[in-house]
C-alpha positions as CSV (number, residue, x, y, z in Angstrom):
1,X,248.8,24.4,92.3
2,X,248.5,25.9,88.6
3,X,245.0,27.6,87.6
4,X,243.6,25.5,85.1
5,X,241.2,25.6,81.9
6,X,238.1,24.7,84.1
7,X,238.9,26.9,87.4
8,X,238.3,29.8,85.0
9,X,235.5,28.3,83.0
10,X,233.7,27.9,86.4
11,X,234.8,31.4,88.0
12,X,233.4,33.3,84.9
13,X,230.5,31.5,85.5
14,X,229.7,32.0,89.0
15,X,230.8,35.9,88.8
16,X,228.3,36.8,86.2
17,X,225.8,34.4,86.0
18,X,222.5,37.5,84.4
19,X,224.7,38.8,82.2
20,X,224.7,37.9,78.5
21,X,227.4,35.8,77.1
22,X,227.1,34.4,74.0
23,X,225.3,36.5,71.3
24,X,224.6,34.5,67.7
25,X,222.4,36.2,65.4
26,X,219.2,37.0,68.1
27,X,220.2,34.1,70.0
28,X,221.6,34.6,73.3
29,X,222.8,32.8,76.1
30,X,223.4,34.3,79.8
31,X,226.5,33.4,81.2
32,X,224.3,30.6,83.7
33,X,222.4,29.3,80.4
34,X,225.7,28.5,78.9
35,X,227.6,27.5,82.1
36,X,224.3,24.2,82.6
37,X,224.1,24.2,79.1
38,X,227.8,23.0,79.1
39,X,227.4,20.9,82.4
40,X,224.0,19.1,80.7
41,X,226.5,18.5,77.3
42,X,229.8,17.1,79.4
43,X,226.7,14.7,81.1
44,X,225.3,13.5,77.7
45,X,229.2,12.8,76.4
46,X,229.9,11.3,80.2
47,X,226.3,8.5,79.5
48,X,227.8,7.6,75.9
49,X,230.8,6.6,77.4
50,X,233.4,8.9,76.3
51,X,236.2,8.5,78.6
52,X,238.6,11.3,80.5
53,X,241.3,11.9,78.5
54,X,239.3,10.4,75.2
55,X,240.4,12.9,72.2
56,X,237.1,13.2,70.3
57,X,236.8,15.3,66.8
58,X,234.7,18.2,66.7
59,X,233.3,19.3,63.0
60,X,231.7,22.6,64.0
61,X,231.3,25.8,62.2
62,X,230.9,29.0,64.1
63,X,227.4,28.8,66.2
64,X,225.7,29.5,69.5
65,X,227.1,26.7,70.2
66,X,230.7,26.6,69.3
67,X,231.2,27.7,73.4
68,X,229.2,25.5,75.1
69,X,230.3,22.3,73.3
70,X,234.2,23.7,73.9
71,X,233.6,24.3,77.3
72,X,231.7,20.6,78.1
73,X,234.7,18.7,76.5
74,X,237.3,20.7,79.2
75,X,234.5,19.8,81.5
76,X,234.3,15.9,81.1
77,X,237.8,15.9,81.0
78,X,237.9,14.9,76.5
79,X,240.4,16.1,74.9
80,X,239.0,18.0,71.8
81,X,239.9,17.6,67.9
82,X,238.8,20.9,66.1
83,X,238.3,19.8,62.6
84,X,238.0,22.8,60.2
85,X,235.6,22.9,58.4
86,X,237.0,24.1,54.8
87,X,239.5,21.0,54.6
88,X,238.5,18.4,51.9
89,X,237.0,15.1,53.0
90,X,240.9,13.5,52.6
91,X,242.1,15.7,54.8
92,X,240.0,15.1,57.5
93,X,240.1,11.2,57.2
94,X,243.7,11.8,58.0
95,X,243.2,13.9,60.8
96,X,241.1,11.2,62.8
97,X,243.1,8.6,61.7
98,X,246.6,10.7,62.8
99,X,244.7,11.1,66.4
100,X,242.9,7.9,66.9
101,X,239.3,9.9,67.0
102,X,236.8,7.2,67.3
103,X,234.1,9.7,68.3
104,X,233.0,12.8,66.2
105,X,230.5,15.8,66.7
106,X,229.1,17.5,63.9
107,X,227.2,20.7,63.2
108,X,223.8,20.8,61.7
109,X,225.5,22.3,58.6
110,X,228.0,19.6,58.2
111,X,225.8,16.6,58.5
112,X,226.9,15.3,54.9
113,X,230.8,15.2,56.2
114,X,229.7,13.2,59.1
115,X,227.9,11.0,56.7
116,X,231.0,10.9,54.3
117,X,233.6,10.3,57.2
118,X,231.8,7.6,58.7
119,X,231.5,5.7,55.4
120,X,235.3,5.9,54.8
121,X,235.7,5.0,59.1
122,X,232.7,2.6,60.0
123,X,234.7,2.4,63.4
124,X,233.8,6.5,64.1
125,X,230.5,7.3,66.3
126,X,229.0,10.5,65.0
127,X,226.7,12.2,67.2
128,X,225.4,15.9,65.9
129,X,224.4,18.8,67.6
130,X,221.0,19.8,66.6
131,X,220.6,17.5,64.0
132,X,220.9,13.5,63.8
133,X,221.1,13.6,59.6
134,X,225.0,12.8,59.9
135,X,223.8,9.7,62.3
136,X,223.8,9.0,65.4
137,X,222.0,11.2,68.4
138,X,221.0,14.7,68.5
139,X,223.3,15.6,71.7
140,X,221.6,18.9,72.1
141,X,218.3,17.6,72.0
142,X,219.4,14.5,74.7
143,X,221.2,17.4,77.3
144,X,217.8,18.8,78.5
145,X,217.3,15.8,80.6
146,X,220.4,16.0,81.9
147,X,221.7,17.9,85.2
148,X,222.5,20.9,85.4
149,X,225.4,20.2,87.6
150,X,229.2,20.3,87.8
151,X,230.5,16.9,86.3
152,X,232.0,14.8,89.3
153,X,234.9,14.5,86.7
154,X,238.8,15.3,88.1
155,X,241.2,17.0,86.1
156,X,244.9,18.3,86.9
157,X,246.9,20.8,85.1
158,X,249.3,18.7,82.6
159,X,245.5,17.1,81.4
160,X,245.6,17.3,77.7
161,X,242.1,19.3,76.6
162,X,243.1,20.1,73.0
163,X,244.9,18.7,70.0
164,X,244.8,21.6,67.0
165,X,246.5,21.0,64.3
166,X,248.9,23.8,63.0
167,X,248.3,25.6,59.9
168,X,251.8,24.9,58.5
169,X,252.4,24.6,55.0
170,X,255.6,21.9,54.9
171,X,253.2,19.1,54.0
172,X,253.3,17.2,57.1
173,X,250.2,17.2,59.6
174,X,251.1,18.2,63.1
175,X,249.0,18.7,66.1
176,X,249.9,21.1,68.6
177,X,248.3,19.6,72.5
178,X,247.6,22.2,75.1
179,X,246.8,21.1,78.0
180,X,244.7,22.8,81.4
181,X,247.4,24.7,82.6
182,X,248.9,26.1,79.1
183,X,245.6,27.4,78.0
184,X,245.0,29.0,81.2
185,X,248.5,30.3,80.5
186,X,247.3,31.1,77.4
187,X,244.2,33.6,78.6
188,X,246.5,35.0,80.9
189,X,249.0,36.0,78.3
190,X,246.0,37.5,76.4
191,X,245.1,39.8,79.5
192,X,248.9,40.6,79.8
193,X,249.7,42.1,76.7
194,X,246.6,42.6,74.5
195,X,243.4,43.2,76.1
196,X,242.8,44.9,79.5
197,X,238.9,43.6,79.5
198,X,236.3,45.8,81.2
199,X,232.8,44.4,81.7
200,X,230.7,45.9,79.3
201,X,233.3,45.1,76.4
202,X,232.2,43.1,73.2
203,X,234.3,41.2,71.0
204,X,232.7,40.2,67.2
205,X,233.9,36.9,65.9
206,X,234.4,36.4,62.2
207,X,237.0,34.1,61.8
208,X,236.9,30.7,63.0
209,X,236.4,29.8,66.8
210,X,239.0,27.1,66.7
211,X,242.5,29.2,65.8
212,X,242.9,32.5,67.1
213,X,239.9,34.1,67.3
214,X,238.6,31.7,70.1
215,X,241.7,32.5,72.2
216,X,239.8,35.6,72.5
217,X,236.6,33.7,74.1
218,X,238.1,33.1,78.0
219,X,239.4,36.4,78.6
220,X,236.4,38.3,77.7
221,X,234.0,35.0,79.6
222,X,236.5,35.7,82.8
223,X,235.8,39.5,82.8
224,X,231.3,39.1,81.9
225,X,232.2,40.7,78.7
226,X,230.1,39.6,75.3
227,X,231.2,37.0,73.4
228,X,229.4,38.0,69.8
229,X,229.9,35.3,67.0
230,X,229.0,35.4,63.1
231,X,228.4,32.5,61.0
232,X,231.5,33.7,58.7
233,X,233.3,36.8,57.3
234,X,230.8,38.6,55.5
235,X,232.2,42.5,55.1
236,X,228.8,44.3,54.9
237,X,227.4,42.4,57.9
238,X,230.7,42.9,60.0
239,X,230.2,46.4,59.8
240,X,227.0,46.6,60.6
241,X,227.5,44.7,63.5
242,X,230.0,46.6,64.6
243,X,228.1,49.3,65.0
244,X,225.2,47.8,66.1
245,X,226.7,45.6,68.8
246,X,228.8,48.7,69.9
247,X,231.7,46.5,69.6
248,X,234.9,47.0,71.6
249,X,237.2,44.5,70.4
250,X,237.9,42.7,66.9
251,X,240.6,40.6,65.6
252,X,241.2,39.9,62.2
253,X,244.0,38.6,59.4
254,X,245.6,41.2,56.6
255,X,242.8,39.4,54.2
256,X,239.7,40.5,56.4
257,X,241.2,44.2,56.6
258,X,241.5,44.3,52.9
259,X,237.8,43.3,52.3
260,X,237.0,45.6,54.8
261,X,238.9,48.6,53.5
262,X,237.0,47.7,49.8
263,X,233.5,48.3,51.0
264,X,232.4,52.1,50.7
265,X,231.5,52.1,54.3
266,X,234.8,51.4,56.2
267,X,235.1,54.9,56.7
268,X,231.7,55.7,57.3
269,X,230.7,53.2,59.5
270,X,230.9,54.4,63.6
271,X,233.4,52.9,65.3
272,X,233.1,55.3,68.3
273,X,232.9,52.3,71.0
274,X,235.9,50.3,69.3
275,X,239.1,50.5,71.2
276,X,241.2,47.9,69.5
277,X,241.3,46.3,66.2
278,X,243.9,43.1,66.6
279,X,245.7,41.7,64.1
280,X,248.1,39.0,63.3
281,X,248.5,35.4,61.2
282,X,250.2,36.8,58.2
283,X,252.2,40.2,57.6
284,X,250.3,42.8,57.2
285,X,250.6,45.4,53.6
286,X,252.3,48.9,54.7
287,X,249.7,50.1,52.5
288,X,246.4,48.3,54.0
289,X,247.8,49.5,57.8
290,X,248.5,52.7,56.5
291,X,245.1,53.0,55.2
292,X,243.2,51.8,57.4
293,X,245.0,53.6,60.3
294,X,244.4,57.4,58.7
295,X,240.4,56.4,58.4
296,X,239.6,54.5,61.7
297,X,242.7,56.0,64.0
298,X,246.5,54.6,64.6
299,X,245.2,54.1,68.5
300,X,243.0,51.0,67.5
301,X,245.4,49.0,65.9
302,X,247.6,46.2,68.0
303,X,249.9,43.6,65.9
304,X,250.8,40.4,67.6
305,X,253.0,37.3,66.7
306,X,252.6,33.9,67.6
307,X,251.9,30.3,66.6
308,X,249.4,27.1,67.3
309,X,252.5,25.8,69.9
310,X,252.9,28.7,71.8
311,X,249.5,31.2,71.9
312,X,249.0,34.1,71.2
313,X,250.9,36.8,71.7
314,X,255.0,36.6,71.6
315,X,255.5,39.9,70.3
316,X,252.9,42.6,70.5
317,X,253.3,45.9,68.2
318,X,251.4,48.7,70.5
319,X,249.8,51.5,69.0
320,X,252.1,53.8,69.6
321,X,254.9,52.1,67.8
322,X,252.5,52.4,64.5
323,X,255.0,54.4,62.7
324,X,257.7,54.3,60.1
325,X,260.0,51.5,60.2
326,X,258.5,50.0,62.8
327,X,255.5,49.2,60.7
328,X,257.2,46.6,59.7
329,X,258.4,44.7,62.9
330,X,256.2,42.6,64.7
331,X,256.7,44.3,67.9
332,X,258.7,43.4,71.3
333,X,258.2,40.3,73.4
334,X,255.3,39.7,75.9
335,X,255.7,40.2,79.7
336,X,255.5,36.9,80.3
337,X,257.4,35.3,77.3
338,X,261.3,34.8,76.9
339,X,263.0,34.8,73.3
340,X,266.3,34.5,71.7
341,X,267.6,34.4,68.3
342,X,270.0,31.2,67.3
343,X,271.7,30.1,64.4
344,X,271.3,26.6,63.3
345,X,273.9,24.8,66.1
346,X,271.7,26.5,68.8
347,X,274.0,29.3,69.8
348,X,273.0,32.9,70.3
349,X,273.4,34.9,67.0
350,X,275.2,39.0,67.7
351,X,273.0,41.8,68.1
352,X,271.0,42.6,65.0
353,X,272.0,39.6,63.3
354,X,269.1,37.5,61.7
355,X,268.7,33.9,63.7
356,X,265.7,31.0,64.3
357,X,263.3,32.3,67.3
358,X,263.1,30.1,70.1
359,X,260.5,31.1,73.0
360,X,260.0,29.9,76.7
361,X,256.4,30.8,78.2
362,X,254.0,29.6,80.2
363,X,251.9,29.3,77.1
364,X,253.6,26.5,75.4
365,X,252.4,23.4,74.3
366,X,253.0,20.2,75.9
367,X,254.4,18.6,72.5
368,X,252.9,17.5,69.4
369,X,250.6,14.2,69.5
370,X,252.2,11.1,68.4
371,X,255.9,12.8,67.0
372,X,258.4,11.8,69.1
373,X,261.4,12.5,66.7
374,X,259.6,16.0,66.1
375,X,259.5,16.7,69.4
376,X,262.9,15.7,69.9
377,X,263.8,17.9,66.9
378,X,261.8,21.0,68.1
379,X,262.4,21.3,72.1
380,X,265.9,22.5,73.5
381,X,267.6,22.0,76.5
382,X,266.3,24.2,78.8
383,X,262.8,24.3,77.6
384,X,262.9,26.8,74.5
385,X,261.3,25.9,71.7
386,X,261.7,26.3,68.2
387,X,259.6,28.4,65.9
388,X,261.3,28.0,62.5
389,X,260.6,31.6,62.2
390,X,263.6,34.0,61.0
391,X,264.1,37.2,62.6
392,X,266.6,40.0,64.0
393,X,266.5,42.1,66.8
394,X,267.3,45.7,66.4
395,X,268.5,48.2,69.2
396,X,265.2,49.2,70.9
397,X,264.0,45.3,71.2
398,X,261.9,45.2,68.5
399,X,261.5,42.2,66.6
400,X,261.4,42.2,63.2
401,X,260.3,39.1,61.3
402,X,262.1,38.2,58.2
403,X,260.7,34.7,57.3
404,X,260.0,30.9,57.7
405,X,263.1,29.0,57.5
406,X,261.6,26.5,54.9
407,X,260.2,29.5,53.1
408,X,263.6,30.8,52.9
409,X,265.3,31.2,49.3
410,X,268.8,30.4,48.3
411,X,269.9,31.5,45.1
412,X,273.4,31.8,44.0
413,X,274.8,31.5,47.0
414,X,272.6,34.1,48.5
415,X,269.8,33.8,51.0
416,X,266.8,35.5,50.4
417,X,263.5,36.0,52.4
418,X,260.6,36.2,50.4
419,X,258.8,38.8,52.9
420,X,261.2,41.2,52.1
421,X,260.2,41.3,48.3
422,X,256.6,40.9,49.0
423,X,256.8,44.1,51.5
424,X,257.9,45.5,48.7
425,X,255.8,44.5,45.8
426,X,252.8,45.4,47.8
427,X,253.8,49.0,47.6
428,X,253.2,49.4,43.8
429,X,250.2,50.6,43.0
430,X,248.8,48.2,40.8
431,X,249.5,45.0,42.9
432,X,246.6,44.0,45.0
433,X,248.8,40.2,46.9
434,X,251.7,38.7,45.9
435,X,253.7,35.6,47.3
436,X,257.3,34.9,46.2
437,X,258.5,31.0,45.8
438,X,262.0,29.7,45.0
439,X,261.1,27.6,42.1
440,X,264.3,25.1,41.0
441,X,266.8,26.6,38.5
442,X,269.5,24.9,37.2
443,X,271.8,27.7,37.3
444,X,270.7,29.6,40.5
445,X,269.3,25.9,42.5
446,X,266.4,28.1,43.5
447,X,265.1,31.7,41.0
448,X,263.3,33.9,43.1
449,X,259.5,34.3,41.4
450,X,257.2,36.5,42.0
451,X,253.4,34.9,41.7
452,X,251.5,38.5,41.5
453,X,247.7,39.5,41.7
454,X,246.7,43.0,40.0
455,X,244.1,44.8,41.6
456,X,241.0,44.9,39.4
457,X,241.3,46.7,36.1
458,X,244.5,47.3,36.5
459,X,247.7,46.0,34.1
460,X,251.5,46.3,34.8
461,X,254.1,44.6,32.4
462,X,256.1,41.4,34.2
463,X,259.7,44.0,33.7
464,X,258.2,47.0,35.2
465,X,257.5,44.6,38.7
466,X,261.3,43.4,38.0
467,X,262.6,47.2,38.1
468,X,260.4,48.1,40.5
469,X,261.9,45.7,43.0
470,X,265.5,46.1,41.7
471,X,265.3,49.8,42.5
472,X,265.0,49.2,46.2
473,X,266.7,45.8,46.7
474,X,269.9,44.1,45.9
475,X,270.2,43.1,42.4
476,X,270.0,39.2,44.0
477,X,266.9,39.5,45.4
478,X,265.0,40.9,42.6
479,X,262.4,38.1,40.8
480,X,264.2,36.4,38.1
481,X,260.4,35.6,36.9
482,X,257.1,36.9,37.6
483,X,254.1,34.7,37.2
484,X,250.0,36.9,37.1
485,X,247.6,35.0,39.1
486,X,244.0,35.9,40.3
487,X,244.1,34.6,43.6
488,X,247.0,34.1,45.8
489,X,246.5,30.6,47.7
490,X,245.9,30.6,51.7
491,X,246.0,28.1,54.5
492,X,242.7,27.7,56.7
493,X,243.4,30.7,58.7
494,X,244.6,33.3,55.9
495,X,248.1,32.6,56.1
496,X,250.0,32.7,52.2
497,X,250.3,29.0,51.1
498,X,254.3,29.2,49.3
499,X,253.6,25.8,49.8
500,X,251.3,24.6,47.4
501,X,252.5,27.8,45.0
502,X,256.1,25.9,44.4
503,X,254.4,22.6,44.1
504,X,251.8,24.2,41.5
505,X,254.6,26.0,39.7
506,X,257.4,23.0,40.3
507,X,255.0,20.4,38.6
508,X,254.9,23.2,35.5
509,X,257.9,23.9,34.8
């Protein structure tokens, strides 16, 4: 019988029922006040007559109760819909209408979405939580006269308990569905390769609860460890919480670092208590890592790689591997993840030779929601999947990632991976982000361009970049164009949006 979701939502709870959980601002919950918090919630969504196995949209910003409201889906048996909360009102529509939400709870803040989505879906029942301006009840209000009682609900391990949609940038909306046993698979992998939890641990949540960070949320619940949560990434107030919290644990994209590394008091600030500083989502600039390493120590820092289908660690960079080339790989494979490198037919590419990951753990998702011919397209025989990541193998098993198979550029003839030239661009002095595109060429089919951000006050001619890349790369790889931007674009989760760079820069030409 496979652990699921619930078992360890109810074992966390039972273990450690005095000792604080959540933390939000100077709100707490114990680990019993959010366990019957969550059982009153799963009876309120039970009495409106949400059905087991319902998928039901959740507009939430990062709260008190981001946890609780999780945790009561899994335990009425819905399967949840994280909505976030920075998409336009478009995008949203097209989420519920892509998963058949007819139910959708809102956070007080985002009342006037609720409002807006139900006009454009008078079929959708919004309910908030704390609030009732987006219509419909005040959930949190209603669940104090509810029991504090486990739901008599059943549930079984292939249960679907969340549809997420991915942050891919190819246009097309997918939505990844976990179900009870793959995201108890999914804390377990966590334990295995990134975080050996002790008790009086703290992890401080900045990024949103529903990607990565939230992973993070069930380990740390299955050890009585502190779950602490901020509204949003603020760099002044993350610091100050970390050393006020005395916090053990953080995770954060390349972005966050950056902001952090600008404010006066990264090195300053005492990080005596924190053991690990986790990163992942995006490559991270040799010169951010390397900075941020000599102030705050090289033992803190842990990379990992993976994606929405297949959480969250495939690869894990240890500390110790911190160092020269290896700075840029993205580490070797987890204990409990298998990975090969194929070409496009399928077949195992040589030793050191770049090919398409494909993974096989326990972690994986059960398929995305309503895509068979996707599905079709993106499981193998056997039960690997495909990542549409690029990457090569070198002779100590470490993985090192070269890029997104539609990201990849072909010009002249000649492939080209645009992480290669960004690693590189990143290194000059006066860049601060870059992103390189294939932008169409009559000649070349696809001219590699750099779209380039300066740090502020600084100024470097379009040529100089050019050289500065043709010194250390192969004539072919070097930008046939460079384009001065002030922001590079991101996805919701800090990934670099090539994306909706060539369709900016395609419709200009």
């Amino acid at each position: 019988m496979s652990v699921t979701y619930l078992d360890l939502i109810n074992r966390g709870a039972r273990y450690y029922p005095d000792r604080i959980a959540l933390q939000f601002g100077s709100e707490k919950l114990s680990f019993e006040e959010t366990h019957e918090l969550s059982n009153q919630l799963a009876h309120t969504l039970i009495q409106r007559g949400i059905k087991r196995h319902q998928r039901v949209a959740l507009l939430l910003n990062n709260s008190l109760y981001s946890v609780p409201v999780d945790f009561a889906c899994v335990k009425a048996g819905i399967n949840r819909v994280p909505l976030n909360a920075r998409l336009s009102l478009t995008e949203h529509r097209k989420m519920l209408e892509e998963t058949g939400c007819e139910v959708l709870l809102y956070g007080a803040d985002l009342s006037e979405r609720a409002l807006e989505l139900s006009k454009l879906l008078p079929a959708l029942c919004c309910h908030g939580i704390g609030n009732t301006a987006g219509g419909g009840d005040d959930l949190l209000a209603d669940s104090s006269k509810q029991s504090t009682a486990n739901p008599d609900v059943r549930s079984a391990p292939d249960d679907v308990i969340l549809t997420l949609f991915t942050s891919g940038t190819t246009g097309t909306l997918k939505a990844a569905q976990h179900t009870q046993a793959s995201y108890a698979a999914i804390c377990r992998n966590v334990l295995l390769n990134l975080v050996a939890v002790e008790q009086n641990d703290a992890m401080l949540h900045a990024a949103s609860l529903i990607h990565a960070s939230g992973v993070f949320v069930l380990p740390f619940w299955l050890r009585g460890a502190r779950t602490v949560i901020m509204p949003g990434f603020d760099p002044d107030a993350f610091l100050t919480l970390l050393e006020q919290e005395r916090i053990t644990t953080i995770n954060m994209v390349p972005t966050m670092l950056q902001m952090l590394l600008a404010s006066s008091r990264f090195a300053e600030v005492d990080v005596s208590q924190l053991r690990q500083v986790i990163y992942g989502a995006s490559p991270m600039p040799r010169p951010v890592i390397e900075e941020a390493m000599a102030l705050w120590g090289r033992q803190k820092f842990w990379q990992y790689y993976g994606q929405t289908e297949c959480p969250l660690a495939l690869t894990v960079l240890r500390p110790e591997d911190h160092e020269a080339d290896l700075l840029g790989a993205c580490g070797r494979p987890g204990i409990d993840v298998e990975i090969r490198l194929v070409d496009e037919h399928g077949d195992e590419v040589p030793q050191g030779e770049p090919g398409e990951i494909v993974v096989r753990a326990p972690a994986m998702m059960a398929g995305y929601h309503n895509a068979p011919a996707l599905n079709d397209e993106i499981f193998m025989d056997g039960g690997w999947l495909r990542t549409r990541d690029i990457a090569r193998f070198d002779e100590r098993g470490f993985l090192h990632m070269k890029d997104r198979t539609s990201d990849m550029i072909i010009t002249g003839g000649y492939n080209v991976y645009p992480r290669e030239v960004e690693d590189v661009l990143t290194a000059h002095p006066d860049v601060a982000e870059c992103a390189v595109i294939g932008l169409a060429d009559p000649q070349w089919v696809e001219a590699v361009t750099a779209v380039v951000a300066l740090k502020p006050g600084h100024t470097v001619a379009a040529d100089t970049l050019v050289e500065f890349v043709a010194r250390r790369l192969a004539s072919y790889k070097k930008p046939r164009a460079v384009l001065f931007t002030e922001t590079i674009p991101k996805t919701a989760v800090g990934k670099i949006n090539r994306k909706a760079l060539r369709d900016r820069y395609n419709d200009t030409a």
